[in-house]
C-alpha positions in Angstrom: 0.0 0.0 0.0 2.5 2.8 1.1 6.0 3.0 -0.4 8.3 4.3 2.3 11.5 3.5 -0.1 14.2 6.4 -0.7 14.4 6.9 -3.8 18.2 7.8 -3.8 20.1 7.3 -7.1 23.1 7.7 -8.4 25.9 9.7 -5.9 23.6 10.5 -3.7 24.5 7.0 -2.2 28.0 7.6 -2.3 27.6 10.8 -0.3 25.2 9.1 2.1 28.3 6.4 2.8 31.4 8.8 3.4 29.1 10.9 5.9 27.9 7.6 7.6 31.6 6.5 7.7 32.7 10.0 9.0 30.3 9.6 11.7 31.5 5.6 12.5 34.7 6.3 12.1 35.6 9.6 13.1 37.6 12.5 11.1 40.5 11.4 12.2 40.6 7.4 11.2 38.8 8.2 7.8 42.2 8.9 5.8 44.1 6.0 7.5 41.2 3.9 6.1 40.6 5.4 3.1 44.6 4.8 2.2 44.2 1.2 3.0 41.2 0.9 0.7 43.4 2.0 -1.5 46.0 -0.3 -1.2 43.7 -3.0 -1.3 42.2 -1.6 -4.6 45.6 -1.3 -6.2 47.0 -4.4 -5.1 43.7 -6.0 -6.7 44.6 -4.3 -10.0 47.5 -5.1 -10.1 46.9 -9.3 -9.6 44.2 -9.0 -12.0 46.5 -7.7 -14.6 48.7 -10.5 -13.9 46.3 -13.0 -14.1 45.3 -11.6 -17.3 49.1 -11.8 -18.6 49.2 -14.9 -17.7 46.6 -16.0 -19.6 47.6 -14.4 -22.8 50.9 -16.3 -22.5 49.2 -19.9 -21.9 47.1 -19.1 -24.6 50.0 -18.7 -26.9 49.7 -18.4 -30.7 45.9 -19.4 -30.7 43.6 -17.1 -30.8 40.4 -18.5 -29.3 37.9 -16.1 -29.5 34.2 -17.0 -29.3 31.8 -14.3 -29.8 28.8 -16.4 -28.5 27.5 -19.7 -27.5 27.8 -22.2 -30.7 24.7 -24.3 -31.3 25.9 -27.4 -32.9 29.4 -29.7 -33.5 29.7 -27.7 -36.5 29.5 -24.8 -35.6 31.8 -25.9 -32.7 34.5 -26.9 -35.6 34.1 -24.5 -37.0 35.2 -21.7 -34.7 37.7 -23.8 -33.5 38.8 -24.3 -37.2 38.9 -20.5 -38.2 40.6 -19.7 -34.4 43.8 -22.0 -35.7 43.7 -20.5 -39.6 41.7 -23.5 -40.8 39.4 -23.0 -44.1 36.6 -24.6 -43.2 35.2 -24.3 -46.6 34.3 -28.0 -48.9 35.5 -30.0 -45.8 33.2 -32.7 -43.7 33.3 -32.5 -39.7 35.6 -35.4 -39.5 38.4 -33.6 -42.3 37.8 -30.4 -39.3 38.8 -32.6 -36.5 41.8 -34.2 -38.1 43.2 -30.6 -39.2 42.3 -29.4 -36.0 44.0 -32.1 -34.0 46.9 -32.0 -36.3 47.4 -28.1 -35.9 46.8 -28.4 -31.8 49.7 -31.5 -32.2 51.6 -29.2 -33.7 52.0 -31.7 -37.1 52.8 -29.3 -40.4 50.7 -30.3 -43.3 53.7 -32.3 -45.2 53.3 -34.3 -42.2 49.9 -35.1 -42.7 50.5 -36.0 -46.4 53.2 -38.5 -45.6 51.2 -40.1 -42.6 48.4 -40.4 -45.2 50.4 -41.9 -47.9 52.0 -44.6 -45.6 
């Protein structure tokens, strides 16, 4: 029936906080906090880039880059095909998956001629 909600957006809320933890806290512990906030927010960035480095490196030469959930095994090959450099064009889904295994082995495609000829 009645609505007693504030209807406080935006900064309004970030005002509200720093007087409520003016008032907890006191004027004088506020910048000793606020610096270790800070810290804690920096240190943060700083893993999180790291982690994100990290990544990059593990993920090496591939570039796996999936724009969206795939719907079926092709479309599965195929994004996994055209992330390695694979035309996927004029090829059945088990041609993908030996191109694609080959590539993630590491096997060149003079390779995969002689294996096939033997």
């Amino acid at each position: 029936m009645f609505d007693f909600s504030l209807n406080i957006i935006g900064n309004d809320w970030i005002m509200i906080a720093i007087v409520a933890l003016a008032l907890l806290l006191g004027t004088k512990r506020l910048p000793d906090i606020t610096r270790k906030i800070a810290k804690v927010t920096a240190q943060y960035d700083k893993t999180k880039n790291m982690v994100q480095e990290e990544i990059q490196k593990a993920k090496g030469e591939f570039n796996l880059n999936v724009s969206g959930p795939v719907m079926t095994e092709r479309q599965k090959l195929e994004t996994l095909a055209k992330s390695l450099g694979i035309s996927a064009d004029n090829k059945t889904d088990d041609d993908l998956r030996n191109l694609v295994n080959l590539k993630l082995a590491g096997t060149t495609k003079s390779d995969q001629d002689s294996a096939s000829k033997q």
